[in-house]
C-alpha positions as CSV (number, residue, x, y, z in Angstrom):
1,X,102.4,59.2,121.7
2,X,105.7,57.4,122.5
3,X,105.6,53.4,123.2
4,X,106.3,53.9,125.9
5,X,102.8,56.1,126.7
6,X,101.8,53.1,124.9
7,X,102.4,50.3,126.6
8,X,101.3,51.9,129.8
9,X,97.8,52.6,128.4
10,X,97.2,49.3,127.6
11,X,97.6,48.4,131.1
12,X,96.2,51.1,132.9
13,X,92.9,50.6,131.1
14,X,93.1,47.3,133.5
15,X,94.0,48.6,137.0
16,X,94.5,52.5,137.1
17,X,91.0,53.8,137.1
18,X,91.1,52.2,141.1
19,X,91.4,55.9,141.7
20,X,88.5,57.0,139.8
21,X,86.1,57.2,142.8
22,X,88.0,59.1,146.4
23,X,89.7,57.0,148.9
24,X,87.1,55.4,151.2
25,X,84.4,55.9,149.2
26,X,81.5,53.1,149.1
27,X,80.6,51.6,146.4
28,X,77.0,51.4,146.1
29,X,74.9,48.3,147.6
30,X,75.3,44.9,145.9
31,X,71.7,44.1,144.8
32,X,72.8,40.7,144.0
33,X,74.1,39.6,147.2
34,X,77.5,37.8,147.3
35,X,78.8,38.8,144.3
36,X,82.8,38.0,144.0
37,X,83.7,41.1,142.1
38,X,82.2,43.4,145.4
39,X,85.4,42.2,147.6
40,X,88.0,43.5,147.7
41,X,89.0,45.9,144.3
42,X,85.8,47.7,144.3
43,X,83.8,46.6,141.0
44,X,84.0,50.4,139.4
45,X,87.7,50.5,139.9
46,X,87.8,48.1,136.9
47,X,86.6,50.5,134.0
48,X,88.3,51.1,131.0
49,X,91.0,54.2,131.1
50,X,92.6,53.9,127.6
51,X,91.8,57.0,126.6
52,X,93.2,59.2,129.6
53,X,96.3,60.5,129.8
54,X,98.1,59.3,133.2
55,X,98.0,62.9,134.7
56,X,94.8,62.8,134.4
57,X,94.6,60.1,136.9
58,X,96.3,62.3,140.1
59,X,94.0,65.5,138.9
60,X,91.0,64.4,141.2
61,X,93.5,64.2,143.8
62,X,95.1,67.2,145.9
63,X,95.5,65.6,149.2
64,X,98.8,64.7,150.3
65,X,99.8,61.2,151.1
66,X,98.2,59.8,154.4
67,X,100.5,60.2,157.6
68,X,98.2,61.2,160.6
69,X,94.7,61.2,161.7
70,X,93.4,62.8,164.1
71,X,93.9,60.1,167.1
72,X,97.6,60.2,166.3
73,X,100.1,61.3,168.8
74,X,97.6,60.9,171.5
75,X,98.9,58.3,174.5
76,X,96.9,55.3,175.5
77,X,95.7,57.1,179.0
78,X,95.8,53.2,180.7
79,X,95.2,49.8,180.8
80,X,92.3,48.5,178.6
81,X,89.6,47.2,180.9
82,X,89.2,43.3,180.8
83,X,86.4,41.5,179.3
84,X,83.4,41.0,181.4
85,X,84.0,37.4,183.0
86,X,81.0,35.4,182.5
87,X,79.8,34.6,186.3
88,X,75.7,33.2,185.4
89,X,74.6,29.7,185.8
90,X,74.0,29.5,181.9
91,X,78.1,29.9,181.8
92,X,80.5,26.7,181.5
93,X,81.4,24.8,184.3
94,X,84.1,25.4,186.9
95,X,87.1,26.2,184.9
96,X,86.0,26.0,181.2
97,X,86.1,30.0,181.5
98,X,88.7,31.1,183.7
99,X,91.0,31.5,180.9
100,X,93.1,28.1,181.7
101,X,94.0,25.4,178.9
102,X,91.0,23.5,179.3
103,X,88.6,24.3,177.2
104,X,84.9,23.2,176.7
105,X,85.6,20.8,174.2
106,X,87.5,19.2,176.8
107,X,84.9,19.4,179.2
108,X,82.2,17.9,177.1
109,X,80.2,14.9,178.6
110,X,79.2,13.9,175.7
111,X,81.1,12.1,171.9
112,X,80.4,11.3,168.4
113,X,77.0,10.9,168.0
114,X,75.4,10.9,171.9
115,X,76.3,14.9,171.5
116,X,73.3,15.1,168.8
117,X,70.3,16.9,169.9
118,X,67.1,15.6,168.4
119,X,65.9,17.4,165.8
120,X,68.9,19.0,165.0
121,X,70.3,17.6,162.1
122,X,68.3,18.1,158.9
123,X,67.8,15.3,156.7
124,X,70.6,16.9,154.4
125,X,73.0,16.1,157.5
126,X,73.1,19.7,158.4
127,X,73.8,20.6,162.2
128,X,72.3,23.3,163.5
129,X,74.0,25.3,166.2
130,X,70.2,26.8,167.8
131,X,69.0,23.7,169.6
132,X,72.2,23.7,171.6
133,X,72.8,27.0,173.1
134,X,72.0,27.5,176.5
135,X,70.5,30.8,177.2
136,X,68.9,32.4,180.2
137,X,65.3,33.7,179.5
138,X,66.8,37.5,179.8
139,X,68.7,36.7,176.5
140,X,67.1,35.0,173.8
141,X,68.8,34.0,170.8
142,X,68.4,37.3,168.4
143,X,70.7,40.0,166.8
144,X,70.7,42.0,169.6
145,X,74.3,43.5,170.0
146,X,73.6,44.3,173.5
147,X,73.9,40.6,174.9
148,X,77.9,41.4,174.3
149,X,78.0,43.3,178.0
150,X,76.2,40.4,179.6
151,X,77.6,38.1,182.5
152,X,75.6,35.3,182.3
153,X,75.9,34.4,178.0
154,X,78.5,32.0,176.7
155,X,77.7,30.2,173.4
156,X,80.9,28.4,173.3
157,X,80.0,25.4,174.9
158,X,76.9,24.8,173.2
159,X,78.6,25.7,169.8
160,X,81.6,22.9,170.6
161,X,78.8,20.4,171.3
162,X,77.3,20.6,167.9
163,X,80.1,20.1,166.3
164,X,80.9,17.0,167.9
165,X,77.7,15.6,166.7
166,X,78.7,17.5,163.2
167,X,82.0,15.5,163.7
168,X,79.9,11.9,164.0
169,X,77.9,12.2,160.7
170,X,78.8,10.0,158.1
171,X,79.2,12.2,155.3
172,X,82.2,13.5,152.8
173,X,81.6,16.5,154.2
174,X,80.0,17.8,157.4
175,X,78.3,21.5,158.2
176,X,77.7,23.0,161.0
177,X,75.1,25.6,160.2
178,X,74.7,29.0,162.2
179,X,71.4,30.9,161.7
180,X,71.6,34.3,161.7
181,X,72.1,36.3,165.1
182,X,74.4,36.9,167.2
183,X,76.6,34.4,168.7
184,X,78.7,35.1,172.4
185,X,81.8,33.3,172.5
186,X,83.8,33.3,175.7
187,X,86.8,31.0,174.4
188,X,87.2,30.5,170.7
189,X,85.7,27.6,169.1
190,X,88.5,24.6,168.0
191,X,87.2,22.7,165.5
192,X,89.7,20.2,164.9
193,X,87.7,17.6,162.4
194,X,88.8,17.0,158.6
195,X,86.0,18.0,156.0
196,X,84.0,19.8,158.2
197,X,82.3,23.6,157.5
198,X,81.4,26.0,159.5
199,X,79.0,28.4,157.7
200,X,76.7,31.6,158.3
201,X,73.9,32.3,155.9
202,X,75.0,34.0,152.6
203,X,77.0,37.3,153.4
204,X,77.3,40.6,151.0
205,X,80.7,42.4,151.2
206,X,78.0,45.4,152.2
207,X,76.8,44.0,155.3
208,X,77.3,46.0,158.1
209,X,78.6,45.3,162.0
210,X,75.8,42.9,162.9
211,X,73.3,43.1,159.9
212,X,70.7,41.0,161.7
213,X,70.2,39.0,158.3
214,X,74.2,37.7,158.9
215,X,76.0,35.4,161.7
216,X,78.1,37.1,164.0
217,X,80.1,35.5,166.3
218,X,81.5,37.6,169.2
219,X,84.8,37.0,171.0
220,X,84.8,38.0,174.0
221,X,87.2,35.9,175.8
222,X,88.0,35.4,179.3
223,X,91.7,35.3,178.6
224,X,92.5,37.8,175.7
225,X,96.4,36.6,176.1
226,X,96.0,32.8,176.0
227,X,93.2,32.3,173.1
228,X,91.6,35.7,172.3
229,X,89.7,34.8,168.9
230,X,86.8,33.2,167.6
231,X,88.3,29.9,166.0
232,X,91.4,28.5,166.4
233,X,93.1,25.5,165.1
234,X,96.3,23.8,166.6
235,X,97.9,20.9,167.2
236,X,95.8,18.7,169.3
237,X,96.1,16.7,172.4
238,X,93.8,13.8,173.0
239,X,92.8,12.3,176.3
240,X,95.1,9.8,176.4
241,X,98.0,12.7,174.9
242,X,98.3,10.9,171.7
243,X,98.9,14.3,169.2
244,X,96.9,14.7,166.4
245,X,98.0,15.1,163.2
246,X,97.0,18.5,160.9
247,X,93.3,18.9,160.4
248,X,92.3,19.3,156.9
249,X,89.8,20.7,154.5
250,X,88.4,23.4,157.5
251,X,85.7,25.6,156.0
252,X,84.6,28.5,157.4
253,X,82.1,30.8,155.4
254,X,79.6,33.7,155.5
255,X,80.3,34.5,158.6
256,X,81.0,38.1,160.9
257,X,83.5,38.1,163.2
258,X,83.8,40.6,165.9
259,X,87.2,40.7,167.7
260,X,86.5,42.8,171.2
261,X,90.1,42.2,173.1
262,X,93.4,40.4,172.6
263,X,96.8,39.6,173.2
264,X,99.4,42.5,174.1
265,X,102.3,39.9,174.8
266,X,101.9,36.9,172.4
267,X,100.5,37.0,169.0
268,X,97.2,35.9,167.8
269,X,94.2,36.3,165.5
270,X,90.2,36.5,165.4
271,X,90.8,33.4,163.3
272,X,93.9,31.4,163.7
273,X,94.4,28.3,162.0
274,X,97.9,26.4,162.9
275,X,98.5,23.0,160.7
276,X,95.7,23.1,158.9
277,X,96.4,21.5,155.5
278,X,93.7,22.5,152.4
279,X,91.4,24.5,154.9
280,X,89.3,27.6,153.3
281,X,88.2,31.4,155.0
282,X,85.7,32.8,152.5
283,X,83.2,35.5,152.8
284,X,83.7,36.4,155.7
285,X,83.9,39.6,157.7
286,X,86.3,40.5,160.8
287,X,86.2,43.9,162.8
288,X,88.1,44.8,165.8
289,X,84.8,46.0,167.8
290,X,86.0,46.9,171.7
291,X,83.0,47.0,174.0
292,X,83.7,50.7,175.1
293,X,85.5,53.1,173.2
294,X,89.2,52.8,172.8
295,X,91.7,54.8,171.2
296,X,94.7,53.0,168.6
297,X,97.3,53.1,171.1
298,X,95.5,51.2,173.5
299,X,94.6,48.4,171.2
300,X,95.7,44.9,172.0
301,X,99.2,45.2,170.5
302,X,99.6,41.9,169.2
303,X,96.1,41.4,167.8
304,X,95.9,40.3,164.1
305,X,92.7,39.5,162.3
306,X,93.2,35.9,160.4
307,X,96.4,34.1,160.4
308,X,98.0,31.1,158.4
309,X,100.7,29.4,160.7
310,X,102.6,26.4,161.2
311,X,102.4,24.6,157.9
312,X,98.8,26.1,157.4
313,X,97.9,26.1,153.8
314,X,95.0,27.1,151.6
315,X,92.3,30.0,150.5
316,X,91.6,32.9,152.4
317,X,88.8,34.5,149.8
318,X,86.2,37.6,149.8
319,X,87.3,39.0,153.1
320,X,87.3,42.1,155.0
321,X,89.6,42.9,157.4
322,X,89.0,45.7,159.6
323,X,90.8,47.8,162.5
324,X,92.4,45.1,164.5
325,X,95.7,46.1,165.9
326,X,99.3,44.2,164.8
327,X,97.8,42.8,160.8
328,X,95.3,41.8,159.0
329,X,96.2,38.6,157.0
330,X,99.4,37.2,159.0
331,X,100.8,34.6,157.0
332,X,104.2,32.6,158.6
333,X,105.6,29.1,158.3
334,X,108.9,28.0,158.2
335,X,110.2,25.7,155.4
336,X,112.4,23.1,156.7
337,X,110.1,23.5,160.0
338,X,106.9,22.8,158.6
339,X,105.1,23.0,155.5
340,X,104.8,25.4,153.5
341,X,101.7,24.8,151.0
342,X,100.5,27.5,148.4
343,X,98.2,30.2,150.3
344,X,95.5,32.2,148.0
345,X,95.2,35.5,149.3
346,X,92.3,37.2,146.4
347,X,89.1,39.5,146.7
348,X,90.3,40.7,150.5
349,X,90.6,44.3,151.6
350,X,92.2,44.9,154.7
351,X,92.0,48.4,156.1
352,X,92.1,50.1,159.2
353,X,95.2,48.2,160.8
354,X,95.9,50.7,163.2
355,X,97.5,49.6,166.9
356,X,100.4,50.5,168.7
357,X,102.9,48.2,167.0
358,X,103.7,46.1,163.7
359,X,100.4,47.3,162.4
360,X,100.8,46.2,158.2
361,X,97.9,44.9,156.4
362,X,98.9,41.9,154.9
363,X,102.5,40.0,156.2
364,X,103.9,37.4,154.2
365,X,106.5,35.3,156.5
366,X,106.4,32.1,154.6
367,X,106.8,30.2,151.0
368,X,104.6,29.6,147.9
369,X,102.0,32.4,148.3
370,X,100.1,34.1,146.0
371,X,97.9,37.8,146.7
372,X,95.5,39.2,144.2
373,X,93.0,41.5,143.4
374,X,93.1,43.0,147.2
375,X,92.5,46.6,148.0
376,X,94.6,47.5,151.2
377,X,95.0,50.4,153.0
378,X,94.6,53.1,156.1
379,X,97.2,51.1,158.2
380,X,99.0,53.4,160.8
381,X,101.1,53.0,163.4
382,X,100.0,54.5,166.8
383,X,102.5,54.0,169.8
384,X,101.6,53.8,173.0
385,X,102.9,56.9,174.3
386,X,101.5,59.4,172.1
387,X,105.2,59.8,170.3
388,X,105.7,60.2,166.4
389,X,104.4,57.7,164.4
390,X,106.7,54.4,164.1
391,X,108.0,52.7,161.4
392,X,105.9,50.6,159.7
393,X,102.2,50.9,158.9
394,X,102.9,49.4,155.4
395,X,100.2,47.9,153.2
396,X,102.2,44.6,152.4
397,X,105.2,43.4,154.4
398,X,107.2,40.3,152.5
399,X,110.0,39.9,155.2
400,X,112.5,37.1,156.5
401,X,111.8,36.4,160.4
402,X,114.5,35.7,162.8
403,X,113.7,32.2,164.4
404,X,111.2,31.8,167.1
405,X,114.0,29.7,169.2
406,X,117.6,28.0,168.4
407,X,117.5,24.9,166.6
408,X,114.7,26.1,163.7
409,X,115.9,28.0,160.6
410,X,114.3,31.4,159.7
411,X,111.0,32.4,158.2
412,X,112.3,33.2,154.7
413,X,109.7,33.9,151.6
414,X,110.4,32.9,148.8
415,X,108.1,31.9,145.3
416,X,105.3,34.6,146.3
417,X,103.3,36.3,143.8
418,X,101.3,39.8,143.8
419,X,98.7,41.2,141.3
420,X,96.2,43.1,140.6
421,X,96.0,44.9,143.6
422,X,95.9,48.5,145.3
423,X,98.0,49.6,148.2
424,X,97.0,53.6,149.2
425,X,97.0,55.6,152.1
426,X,99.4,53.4,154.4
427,X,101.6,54.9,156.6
428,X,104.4,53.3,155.6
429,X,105.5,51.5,152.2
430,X,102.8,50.3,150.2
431,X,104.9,47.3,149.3
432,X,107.5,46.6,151.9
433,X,110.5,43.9,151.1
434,X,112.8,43.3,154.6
435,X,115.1,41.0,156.6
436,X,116.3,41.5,159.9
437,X,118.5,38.5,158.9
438,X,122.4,38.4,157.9
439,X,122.7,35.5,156.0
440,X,118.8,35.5,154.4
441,X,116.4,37.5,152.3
442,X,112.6,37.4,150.8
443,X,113.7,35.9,147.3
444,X,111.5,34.7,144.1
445,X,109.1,37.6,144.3
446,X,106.6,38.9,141.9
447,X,105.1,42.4,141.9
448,X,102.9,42.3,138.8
449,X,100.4,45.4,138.0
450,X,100.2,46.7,141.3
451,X,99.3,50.5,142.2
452,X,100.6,51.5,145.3
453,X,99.9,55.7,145.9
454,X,99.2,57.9,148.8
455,X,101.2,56.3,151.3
456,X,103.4,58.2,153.6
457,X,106.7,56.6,152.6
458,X,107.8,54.7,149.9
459,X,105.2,53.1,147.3
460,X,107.9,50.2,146.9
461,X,110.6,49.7,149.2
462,X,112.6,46.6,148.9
463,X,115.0,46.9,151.7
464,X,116.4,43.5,151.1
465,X,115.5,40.7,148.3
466,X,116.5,38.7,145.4
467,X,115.0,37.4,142.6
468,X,112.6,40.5,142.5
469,X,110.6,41.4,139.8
470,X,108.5,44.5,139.6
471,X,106.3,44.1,136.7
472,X,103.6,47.0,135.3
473,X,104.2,49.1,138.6
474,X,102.5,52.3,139.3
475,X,103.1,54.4,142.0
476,X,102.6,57.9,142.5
477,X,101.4,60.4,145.3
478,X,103.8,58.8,147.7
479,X,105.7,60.8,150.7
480,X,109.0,59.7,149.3
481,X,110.4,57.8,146.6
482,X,107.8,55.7,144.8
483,X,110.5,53.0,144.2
484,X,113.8,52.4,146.6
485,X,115.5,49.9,146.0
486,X,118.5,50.2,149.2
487,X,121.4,48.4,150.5
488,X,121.8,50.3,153.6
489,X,121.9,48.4,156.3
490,X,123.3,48.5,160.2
491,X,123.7,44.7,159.8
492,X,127.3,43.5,159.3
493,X,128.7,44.6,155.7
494,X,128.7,40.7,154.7
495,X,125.0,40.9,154.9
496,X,123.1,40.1,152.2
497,X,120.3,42.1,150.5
498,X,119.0,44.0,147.7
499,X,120.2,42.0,144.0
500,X,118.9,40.6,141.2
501,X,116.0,43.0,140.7
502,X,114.1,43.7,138.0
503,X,111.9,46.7,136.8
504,X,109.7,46.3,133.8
505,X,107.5,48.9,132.6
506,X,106.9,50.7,135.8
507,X,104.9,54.1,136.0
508,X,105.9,56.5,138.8
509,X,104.7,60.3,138.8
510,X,104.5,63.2,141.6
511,X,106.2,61.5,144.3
512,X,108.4,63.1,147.2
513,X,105.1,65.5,148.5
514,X,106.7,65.2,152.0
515,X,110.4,66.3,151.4
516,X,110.1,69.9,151.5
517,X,113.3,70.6,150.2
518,X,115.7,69.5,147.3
519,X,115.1,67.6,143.9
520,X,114.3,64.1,144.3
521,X,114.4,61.2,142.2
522,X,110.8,58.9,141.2
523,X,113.0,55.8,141.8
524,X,116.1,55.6,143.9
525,X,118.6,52.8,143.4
526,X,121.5,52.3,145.9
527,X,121.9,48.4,145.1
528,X,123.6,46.3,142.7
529,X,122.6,43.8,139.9
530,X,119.4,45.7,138.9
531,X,117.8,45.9,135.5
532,X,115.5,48.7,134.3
533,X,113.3,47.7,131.3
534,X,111.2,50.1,130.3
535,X,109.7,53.1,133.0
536,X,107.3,55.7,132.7
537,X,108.9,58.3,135.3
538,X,107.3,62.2,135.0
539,X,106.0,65.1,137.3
540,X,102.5,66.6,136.2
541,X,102.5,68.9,138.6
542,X,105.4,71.5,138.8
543,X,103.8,72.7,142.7
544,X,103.0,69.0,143.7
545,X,106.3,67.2,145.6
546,X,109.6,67.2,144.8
547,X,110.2,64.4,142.7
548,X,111.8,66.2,139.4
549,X,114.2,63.4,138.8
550,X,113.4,60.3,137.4
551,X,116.0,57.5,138.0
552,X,119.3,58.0,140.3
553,X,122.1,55.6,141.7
554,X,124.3,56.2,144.1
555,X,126.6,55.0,146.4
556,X,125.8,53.8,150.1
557,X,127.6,53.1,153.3
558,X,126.0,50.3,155.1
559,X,127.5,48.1,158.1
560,X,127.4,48.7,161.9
561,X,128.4,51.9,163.8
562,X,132.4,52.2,163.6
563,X,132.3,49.4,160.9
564,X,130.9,50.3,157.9
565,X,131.8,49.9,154.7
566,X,131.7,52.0,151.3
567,X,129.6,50.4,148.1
568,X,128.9,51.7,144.7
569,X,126.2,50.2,142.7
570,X,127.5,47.5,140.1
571,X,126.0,45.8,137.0
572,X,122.9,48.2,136.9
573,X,121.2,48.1,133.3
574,X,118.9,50.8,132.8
575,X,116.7,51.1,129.3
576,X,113.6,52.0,127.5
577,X,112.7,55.2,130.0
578,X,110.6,57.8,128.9
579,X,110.4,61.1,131.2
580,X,108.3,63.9,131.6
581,X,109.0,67.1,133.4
582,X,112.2,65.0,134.8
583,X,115.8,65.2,134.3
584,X,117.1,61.8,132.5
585,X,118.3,58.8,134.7
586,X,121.3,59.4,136.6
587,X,124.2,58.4,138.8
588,X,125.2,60.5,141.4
589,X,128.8,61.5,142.4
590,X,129.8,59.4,145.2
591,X,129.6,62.0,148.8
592,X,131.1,59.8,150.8
């Protein structure tokens, strides 16, 4: 056994079994509830592989890396219908659901502690959310999922009023409990108050779409484009239009979340929470759930499932992600513009992201984040008119943003960390690194014993970056290269982006299963200033893709049309590689 064979054991015996059970399958019921270890990585993806050879761990495997399914290339026939406007006298006043600005917490009669019901507050200072709904006989409060195609429900308001009284309690922190059922919201709730939680009864990972032992709240809002989710958290306007400052320490926990519509011009998520300083999503569950059937490319385009914005900072922790349209866990700020706090991204998986644009699991737009132990994948791009699939789908998108308006800098990221985590069957990148920026580029980032396999591109594709460090990589079963690190660009040759990149004991085997012709490399490099230290690169399968290379450099023209510019990869230190059923690293003769 070399040491090199060596050193990858001792780390696949961590992470590389993921693939020891088929893609999608379930892991069985947690008996114990709300155990940590059921989000996100399954709990039997963790046992010990020391003893296996690493082509043993593509021979369950035959399938070839996930591209289509079988609503791809169908067109969105028309417009999706509009959510059922809520027309009963049991709905808000005048106004409070005609999808305007005003919402109900602007329209409560009631503050502070004249909004408490009697009887609802529990010695413990617990509000509960029951004694405040206002429901016509026809619906009682229950599980029922068909009160979501009434006309005449809308918790919101009643929800809003408790926690006001929540809000008056005198109490480090205040809770705003929610019984389990299911909950009808025609505007999102905003609950703009410091310390204060928002929390469902204990939720299992398992739990499916409206277990009636959960909390569900469903958005069904009268205005998909202006507020479309089930909490948001923005800047706020008082009464007399003094601002108010960034809530913090927002809690919301063991709760389901069921998105059915949203934006298709401006962005926005199930849960969105803008300034909101040491605020926590944990346990908690959020599907895209139309009310009538509805095919990919008609999904609200810009739909996401729980974003971090505007200086937002914190733990998003044991959640599941599923099917809405544009991302799962959107995550932008832009430093010099706001804050930029640490986000904790652990325990999640994010699967299903599958609408007509954008569509990536998990985006990272912003500074000092960290992702791990996350299990992402099944993202697919699904355009509107039926055509080929798009560009993108990737599992995790690191990019630079260009600015929303003049005067404020780019979204850059920079210090952001990722371990312990498996990115399969995307159809783009696993692991995407971008900038649509000249002058600026993801930098300071840290891939650390990732897996990335079965997606339809690249397992790793940094496209632009600095300061990049793959660390105890695997990637394998990939539709093209498992690592490409390229230059290329249509930007202006002064642009900068791929350098200072390291690769440290990376595995990558039986890539290239969608090039159909040629010999391909297991990593491609067409950058400069990159250091390989130590790879793994082999092909187990002599029928299975075309990757019988293991490392090649080469030259690249990059630059606008009529403007482009020659480069040949500089400074590249490559050492430490063991291959198997490949040639030996190589550099290229220059084509060009």
């Amino acid at each position: 056994m070399s040491l090199d064979q060596r050193f990858v054991k001792i780390w696949i015996g961590v992470l590389l079994a993921l693939v020891s059970a088929p893609a999608g399958a379930t892991p069985p019921p947690d008996s114990a509830g709300c155990d940590e270890a059921g989000w996100g990585v399954p709990p039997d993806a963790m046992e010990s592989a020391a003893s296996r050879d690493f082509c043993d761990l593509d021979a369950p495997y035959t399938e070839p890396p996930f591209v289509a399914d079988e609503t791809t290339g169908v067109a969105c026939p028309d417009a999706a219908a509009l959510s059922p406007v809520c027309t009963g006298p049991f709905c808000p006043a005048s106004g409070g659901c005609l999808g305007t600005r005003t919402l109900h917490e602007d329209l409560n009669a009631c503050q502070g502690a004249r909004c408490c019901l009697p009887g609802s507050v529990d010695p413990d200072g617990v509000v509960n959310v029951l004694p405040y709904l206002a429901r016509p006989a026809e619906w009682p409060f229950s599980a029922d999922a068909s009160v979501d195609h009434s006309t005449n429900v809308d918790d919101s308001p009643g929800i809003a009023t408790a926690i006001e009284c929540a809000a008056s309690l005198r109490a480090r922190r205040r809770i705003v409990a929610f019984p389990a059922g299911r909950y009808v919201l025609r505007s999102p709730l905003r609950p703009h108050y410091d310390a204060l939680t928002l929390e469902g009864p204990e939720l299992s990972p398992h739990a499916g779409p409206g277990d009636p032992g959960t909390a569900t709240l469903v958005a069904i809002p009268c205005n998909p484009e202006q507020y479309p989710g089930a909490i948001q958290v923005s800047e706020v306007v008082k009464r007399d239009g003094t601002a108010v400052s960034a809530v913090r320490g927002l809690w919301i926990r063991n709760l389901q979340i069921a998105l059915t519509d949203g934006p298709r011009r401006t962005a926005n998520s199930g849960i969105h929470l803008n300034t909101c300083a040491d605020c926590k999503v944990e346990n908690v569950i959020v599907r895209y759930a139309p009310l009538a059937p509805q095919l990919p490319s008609c999904k609200p385009s810009n739909l996401e499932g729980i974003g971090f914005s505007w200086g937002s900072g914190g733990v998003i922790r044991n959640v599941i992600v599923d099917g809405t349209a544009k991302g799962g866990i959107y995550l932008s700020s832009i430093a010099g513009h706001h804050d930029t706090p640490p986000i904790l991204v652990e325990n999640c998986e994010i699967k299903n992201i599958n609408g007509p644009i954008g569509a990536s699991a998990i985006k990272i737009i912003t500074a000092n984040v960290t992702v791990r132990n996350c299990n992402v994948h099944h993202s697919l791009i699904h355009p509107v008119d039926g055509s080929a699939t798009g560009s993108g789908g990737h599992g995790l998108w690191i990019s630079a943003q260009v600015p929303p308006r003049p005067g404020i800098p780019s979204a850059v990221p920079a210090n952001v960390v990722v371990q312990d985590s498996y990115f399969h069957h995307n159809g783009g990148a696993g692991v995407m690194l971008a900038s649509a920026i000249e002058e600026d580029r993801p930098t300071g980032i840290l891939i650390e014993r990732v897996v990335s396999a079965y997606n339809a591109s690249h397992g790793v594709h940094v496209q632009a970056g600095t300061g990049v460090a793959l660390r105890d990589v695997a990637s394998w079963g990939n539709g093209l290269y498992g690592v490409l690190l390229s230059s290329r660009t249509t930007l202006p040759v002064t642009a900068v982006r791929v350098g200072d990149v390291t690769l440290k004991r990376l595995l990558v085997f039986d890539n290239a299963l969608r090039l159909t012709s040629g010999s391909h490399p297991g990593i491609k490099i067409e950058a400069s200033d990159v250091t390989v230290r130590g790879a793994t690169v082999g092909r187990c399968d002599p029928s299975r893709g075309r990757q019988s290379q293991s490392i090649q450099q080469q030259c690249w023209m990059s630059g606008p049309a009529g403007a482009q510019a020659l480069f040949h990869p500089e400074d590249n230190v490559i050492s430490g590689v063991s291959t198997q059923g490949v040639s030996a690293p190589e550099v290229l003769a220059c084509p060009y």
